[in-house]
C-alpha positions as CSV (number, residue, x, y, z in Angstrom):
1,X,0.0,0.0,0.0
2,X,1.4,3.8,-1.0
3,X,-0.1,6.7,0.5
4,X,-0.2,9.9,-2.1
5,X,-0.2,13.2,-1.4
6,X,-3.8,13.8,-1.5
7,X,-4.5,11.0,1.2
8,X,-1.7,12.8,3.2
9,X,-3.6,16.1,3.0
10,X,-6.6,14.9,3.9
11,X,-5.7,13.4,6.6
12,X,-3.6,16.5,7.7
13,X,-6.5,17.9,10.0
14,X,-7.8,14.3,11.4
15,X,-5.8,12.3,13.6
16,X,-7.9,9.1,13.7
17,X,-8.2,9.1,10.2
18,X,-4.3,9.9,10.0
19,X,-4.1,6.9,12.2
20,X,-5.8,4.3,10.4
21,X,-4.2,5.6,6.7
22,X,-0.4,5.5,8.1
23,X,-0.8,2.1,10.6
24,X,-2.6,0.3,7.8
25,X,0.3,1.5,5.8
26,X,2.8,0.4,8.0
27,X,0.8,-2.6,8.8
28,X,2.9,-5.3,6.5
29,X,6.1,-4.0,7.4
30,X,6.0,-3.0,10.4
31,X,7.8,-5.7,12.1
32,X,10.8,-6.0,9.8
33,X,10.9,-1.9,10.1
34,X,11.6,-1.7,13.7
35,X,13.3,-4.5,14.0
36,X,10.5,-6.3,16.0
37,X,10.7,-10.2,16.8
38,X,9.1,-12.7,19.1
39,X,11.9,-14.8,20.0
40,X,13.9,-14.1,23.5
41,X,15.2,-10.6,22.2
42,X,11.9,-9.1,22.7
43,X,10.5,-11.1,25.2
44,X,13.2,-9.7,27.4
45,X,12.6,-6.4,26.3
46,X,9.3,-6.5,27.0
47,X,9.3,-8.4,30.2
48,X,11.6,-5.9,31.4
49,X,9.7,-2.8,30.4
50,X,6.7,-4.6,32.6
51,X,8.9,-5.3,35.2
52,X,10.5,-1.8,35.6
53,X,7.2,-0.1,36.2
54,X,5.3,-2.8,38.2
55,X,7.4,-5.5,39.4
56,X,6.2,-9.1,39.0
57,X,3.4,-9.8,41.8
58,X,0.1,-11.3,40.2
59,X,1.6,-13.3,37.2
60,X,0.1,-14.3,34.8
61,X,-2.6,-12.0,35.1
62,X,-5.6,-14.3,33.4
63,X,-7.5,-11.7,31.0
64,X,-5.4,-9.0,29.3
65,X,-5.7,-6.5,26.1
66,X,-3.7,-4.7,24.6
67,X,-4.5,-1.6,23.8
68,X,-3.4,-0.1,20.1
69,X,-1.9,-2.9,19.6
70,X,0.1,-2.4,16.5
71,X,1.1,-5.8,15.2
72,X,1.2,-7.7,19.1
73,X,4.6,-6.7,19.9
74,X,3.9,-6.2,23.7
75,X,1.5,-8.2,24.4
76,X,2.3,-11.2,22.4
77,X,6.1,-11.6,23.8
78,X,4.7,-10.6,27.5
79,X,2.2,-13.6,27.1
80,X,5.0,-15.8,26.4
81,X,7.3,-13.9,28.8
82,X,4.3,-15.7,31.5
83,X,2.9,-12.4,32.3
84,X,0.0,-13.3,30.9
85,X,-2.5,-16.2,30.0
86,X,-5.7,-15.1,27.8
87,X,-5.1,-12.2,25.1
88,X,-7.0,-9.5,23.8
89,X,-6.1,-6.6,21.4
90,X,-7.4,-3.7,19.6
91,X,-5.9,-0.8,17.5
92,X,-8.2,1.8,15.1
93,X,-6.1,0.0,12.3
94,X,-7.7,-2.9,10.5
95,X,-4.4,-3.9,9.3
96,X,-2.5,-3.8,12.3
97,X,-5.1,-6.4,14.2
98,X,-5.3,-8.3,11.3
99,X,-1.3,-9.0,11.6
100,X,-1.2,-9.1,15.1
101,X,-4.1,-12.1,15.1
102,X,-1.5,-13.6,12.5
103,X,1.2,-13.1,14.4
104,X,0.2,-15.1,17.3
105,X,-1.4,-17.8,15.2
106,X,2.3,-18.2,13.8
107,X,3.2,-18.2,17.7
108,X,0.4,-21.3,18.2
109,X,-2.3,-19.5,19.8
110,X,-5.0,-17.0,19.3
111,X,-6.3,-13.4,20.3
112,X,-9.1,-12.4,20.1
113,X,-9.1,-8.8,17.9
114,X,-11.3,-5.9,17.4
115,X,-11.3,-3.0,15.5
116,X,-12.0,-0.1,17.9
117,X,-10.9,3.2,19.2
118,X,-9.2,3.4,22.4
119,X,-11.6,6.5,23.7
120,X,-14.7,4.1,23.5
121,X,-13.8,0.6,23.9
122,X,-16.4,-1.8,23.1
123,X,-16.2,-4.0,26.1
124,X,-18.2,-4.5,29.3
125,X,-17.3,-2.5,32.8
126,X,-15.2,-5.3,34.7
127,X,-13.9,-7.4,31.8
128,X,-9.9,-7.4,32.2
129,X,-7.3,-8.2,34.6
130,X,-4.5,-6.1,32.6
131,X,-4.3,-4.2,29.8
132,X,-1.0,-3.0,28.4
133,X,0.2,-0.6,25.5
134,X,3.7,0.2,23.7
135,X,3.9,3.8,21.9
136,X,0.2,4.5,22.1
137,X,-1.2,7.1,24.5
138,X,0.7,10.0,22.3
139,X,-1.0,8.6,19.2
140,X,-4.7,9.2,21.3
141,X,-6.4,12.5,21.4
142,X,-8.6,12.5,24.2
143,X,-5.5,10.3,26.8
144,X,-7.4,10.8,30.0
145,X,-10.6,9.8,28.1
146,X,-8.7,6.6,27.1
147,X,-7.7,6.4,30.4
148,X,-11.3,6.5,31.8
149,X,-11.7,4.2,29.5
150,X,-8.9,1.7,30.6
151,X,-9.8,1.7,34.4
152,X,-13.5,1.4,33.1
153,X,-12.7,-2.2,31.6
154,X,-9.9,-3.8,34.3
155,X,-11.9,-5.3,37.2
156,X,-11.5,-4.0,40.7
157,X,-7.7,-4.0,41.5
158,X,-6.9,-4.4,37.9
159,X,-3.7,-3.2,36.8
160,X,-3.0,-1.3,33.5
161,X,0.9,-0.6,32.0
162,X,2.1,1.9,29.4
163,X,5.2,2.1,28.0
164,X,7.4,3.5,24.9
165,X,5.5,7.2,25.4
166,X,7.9,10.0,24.5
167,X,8.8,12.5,26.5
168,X,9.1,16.3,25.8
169,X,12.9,16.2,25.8
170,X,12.9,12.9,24.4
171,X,11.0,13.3,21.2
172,X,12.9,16.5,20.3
173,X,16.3,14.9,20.0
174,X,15.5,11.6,18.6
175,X,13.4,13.4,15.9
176,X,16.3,15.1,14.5
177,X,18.9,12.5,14.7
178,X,16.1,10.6,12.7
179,X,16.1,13.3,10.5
180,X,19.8,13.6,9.9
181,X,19.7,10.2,9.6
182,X,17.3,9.8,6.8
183,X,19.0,12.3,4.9
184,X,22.3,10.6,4.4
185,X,20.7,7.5,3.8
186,X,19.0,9.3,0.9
187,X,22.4,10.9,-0.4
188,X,24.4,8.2,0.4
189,X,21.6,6.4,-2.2
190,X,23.3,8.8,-4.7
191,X,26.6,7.3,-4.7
192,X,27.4,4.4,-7.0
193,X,29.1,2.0,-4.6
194,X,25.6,2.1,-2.3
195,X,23.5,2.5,-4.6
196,X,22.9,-1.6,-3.9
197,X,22.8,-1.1,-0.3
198,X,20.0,1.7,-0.1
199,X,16.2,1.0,-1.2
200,X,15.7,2.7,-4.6
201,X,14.7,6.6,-4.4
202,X,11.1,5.8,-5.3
203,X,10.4,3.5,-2.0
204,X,12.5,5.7,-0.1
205,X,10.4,8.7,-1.6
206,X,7.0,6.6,-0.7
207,X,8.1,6.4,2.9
208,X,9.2,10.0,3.1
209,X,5.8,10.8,1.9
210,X,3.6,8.5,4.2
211,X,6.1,9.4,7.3
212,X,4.8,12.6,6.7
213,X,1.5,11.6,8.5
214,X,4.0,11.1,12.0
215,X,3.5,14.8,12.5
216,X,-0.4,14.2,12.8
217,X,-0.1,10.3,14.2
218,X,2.2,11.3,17.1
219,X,-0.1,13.9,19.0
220,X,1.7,13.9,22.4
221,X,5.0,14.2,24.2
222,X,4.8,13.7,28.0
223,X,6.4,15.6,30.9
224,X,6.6,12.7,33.4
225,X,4.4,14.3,35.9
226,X,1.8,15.5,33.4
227,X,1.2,12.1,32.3
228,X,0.7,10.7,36.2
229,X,-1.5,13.5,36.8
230,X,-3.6,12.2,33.4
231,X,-4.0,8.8,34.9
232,X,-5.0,9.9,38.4
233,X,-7.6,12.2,36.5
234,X,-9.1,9.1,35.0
235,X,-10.0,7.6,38.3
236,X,-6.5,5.7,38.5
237,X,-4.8,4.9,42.0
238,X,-1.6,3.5,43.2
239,X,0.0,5.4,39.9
240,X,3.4,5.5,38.7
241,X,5.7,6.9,36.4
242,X,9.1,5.8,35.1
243,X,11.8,6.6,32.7
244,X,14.3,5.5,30.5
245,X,16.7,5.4,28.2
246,X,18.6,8.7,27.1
247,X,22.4,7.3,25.8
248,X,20.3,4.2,24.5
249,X,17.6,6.6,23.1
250,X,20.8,8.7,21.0
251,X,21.8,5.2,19.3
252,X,18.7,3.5,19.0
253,X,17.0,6.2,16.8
254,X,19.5,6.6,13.6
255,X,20.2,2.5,14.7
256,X,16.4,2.3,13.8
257,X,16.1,4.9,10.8
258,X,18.7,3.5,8.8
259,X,17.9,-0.1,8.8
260,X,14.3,1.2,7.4
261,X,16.7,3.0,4.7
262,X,18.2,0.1,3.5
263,X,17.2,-2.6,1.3
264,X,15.3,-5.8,3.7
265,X,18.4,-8.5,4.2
266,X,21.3,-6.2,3.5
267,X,22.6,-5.3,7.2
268,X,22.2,-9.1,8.6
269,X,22.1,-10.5,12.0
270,X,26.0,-9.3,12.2
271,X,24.5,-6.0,12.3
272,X,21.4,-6.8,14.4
273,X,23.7,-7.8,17.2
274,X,25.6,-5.4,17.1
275,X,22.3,-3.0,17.4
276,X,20.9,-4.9,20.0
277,X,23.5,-5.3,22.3
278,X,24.8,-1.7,21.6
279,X,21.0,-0.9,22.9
280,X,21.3,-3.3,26.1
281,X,24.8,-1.4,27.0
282,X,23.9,2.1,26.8
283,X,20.6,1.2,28.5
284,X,22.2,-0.7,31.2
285,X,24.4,2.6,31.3
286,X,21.5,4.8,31.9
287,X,19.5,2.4,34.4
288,X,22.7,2.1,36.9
289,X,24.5,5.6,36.6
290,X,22.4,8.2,34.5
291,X,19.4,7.3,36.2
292,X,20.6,8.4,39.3
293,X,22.1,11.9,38.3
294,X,20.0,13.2,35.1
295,X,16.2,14.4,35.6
296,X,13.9,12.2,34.9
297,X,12.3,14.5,31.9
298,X,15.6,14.2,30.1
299,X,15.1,10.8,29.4
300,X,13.6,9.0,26.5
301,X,11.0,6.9,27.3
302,X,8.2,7.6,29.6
303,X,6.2,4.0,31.7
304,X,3.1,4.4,33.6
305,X,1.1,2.1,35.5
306,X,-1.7,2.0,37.7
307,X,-4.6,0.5,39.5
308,X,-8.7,0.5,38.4
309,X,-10.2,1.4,42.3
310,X,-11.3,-1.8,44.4
């Protein structure tokens, strides 16, 4: 699927509409894009994301969603991480559900999908034990609605668990090392000896033209304590907020925008390696020694959980 120029504009001034147009996009490639896998890799990643935020009392939790859930990155490798038993997931994209039921049918087991938006979600008060999200309150326009939302569906005691939002700070420095990125890639595409390397100009001009729906898609950045006030304001209690990742954040982002530069199978699992534990260093830097002297808003990645009231 291509997105032109006249889906882009009209789509400009409608962010749910922007949603579905650039995640059903994204929807077949999303995986390979970011580098997303269900093997231990990400199972760790995710378990420890989970972990970091709320610890590891009440596993597996027997009824969880995910909410936005993209192509089941989180809460397909959390259910095998043993977080979880029974899954669940939405997202406003068609596509995306449709590839994360696949996903965890190539896993051997099944979710249960719907297409829905996260500000009205068409399940009963009471129905889940947990429900999760990666990267998706700062696509949502109404958050503390979503929110209400959220607490609405957990049962009593019910926990829910956010992470991947962007912080203020965050966003603005892996957006332009992105876009510094990005450009050499495209020039580097110029040059004879990698022309073979980089995808042609008309694939890389297709994504320039479809990211440009990111600037709609991604609504929000977060201030840590803005985004704990949200989920108090939406009935929440026992909330918290984390962060992470700032040294990890600096590599990760032109890490991540160059392998979506390059043709599929060029960099190898040499290079994936090398990215991943590159990653697992400079976030293992930040967790033990940055953590401790840095402000919290200067980090990368914002986590929240919380509990639905008893």
């Amino acid at each position: 699927m291509t997105v032109t120029r006249e889906e882009v504009e009209a789509a400009r001034h409608n962010p749910k509409l922007a949603n579905v147009l650039y995640h059903d996009w994204e929807s077949q490639t999303y995986d390979e894009k970011w580098s997303i896998s269900y093997d231990e890799r990400c199972i760790t990643y995710a378990r420890e994301r989970f972990e970091t935020v709320a610890g590891t009392a009440g596993w597996p939790y027997p009824k969880a969603l995910e909410l936005g859930c993209g192509t089941g990155f989180f809460l397909l490798n959390l259910k095998q991480a043993g977080v979880l038993d029974e899954g669940h997931v939405t997202d406003i994209s068609p596509g995306m559900v449709e590839v994360a039921q696949r996903n965890a049918r190539g896993l051997g087991f099944e979710v249960e999908g719907r297409v829905a938006d996260a500000e009205t979600l068409p399940y009963d008060d009471d129905t889940f034990d947990l429900v999760v999200g990666h990267a998706v309150l700062h696509h949502i326009p109404d958050v503390e609605l979503a929110l209400r939302e959220v607490v609405r569906v957990l049962r009593p005691g019910g926990r829910f668990v956010f992470a991947g939002e962007p912080t203020e700070y965050g966003d603005y420095v892996a957006r332009r090392l992105s876009r510094l990125t990005w450009k050499a890639a495209q020039l580097a595409g110029r040059t004879p000896w990698l022309a073979d390397v980089i995808r042609p100009k008309a694939e890389l001009d297709a994504s320039s033209e479809a990211a440009a729906l990111e600037a709609v898609v991604d609504i929000h950045t977060f201030a840590p304590a803005r985004l704990r006030r949200l989920a108090i304001a939406a009935g929440a209690t026992d909330v918290e907020v984390r962060t992470e990742e700032l040294t990890a954040a600096w590599f990760g982002w032109p890490v991540r925008t160059l392998e979506s530069a390059v043709k599929p199978g060029t960099l190898g699992w040499s290079w994936a390696m090398f990215a991943y534990h590159g990653w697992q260093r400079l976030s293992a830097l930040d967790a033990r020694v940055l953590d401790k002297v840095v402000p919290d808003g200067l980090f990368y990645n914002a986590l929240v959980t919380g509990l639905a009231p008893a």
